[in-house]
N, C-alpha and C positions, 0 to 999 in steps of 0.2 A: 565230459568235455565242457568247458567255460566258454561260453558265448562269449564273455569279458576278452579272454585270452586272444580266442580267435581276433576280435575284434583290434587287440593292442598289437597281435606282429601282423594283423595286413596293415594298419597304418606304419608300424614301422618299416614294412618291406615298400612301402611307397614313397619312403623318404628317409633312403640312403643315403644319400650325399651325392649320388653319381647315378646320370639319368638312365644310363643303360640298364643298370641291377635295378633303377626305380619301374622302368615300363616293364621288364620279365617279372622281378620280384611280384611290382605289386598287380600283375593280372594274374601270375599263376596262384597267389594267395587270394587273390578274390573269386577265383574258380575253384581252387581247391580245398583251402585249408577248413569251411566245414566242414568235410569226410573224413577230415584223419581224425583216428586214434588218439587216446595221450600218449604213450609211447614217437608215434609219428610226430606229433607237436614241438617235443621234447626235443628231438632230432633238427626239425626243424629250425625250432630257437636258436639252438647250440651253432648251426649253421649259418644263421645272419647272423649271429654275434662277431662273425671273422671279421677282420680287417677288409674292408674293400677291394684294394689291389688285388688281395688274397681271393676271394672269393667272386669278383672279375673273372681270376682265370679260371678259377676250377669250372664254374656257369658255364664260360664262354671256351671250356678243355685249349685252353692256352700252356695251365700245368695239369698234372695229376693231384687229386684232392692229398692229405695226409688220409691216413686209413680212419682214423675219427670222423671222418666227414666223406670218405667214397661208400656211401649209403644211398638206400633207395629213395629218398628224399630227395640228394642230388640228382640221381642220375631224373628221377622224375622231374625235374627244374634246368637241366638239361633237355632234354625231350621238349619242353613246353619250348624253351628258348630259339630252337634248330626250327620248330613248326611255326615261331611265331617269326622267323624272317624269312623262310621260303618264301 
């Protein structure tokens, strides 16, 4: 795993464009994305690279993810998101 790496998508996940993916995004990569895998990484990336809107809902299960992105990754950024507005 690349500390580099880590360190380039929690700044990207903290500056999305749109502040809601920015407060979920960027705490649950700053809690978690040391512990993953490359594999999980990979996943990861692919995952913020969606479109906003797109990725709003799936986070916030407004839609259903497309099957390339209903992975454990989401569902774990899901989770984080449901706990972090309780």
């Amino acid at each position: 795993m690349s500390a580099d790496r880590v360190k380039r998508l929690i700044y990207r996940s903290c500056y999305t464009g749109t502040k809601e993916l920015d407060l979920v995004l960027g705490g649950f990569a700053r809690a978690r994305l040391a512990g993953f895998g490359p594999d999980q990484l990979d996943r990861y990336e692919a995952l913020v690279a969606s479109e906003n809107p797109d990725l709003y809902a799936w986070v916030f299960r407004r839609e259903p993810p497309p099957p390339e992105h209903d992975t454990d990754i989401l569902a774990m950024i899901q989770g984080y998101a449901g706990a972090s507005q309780g």
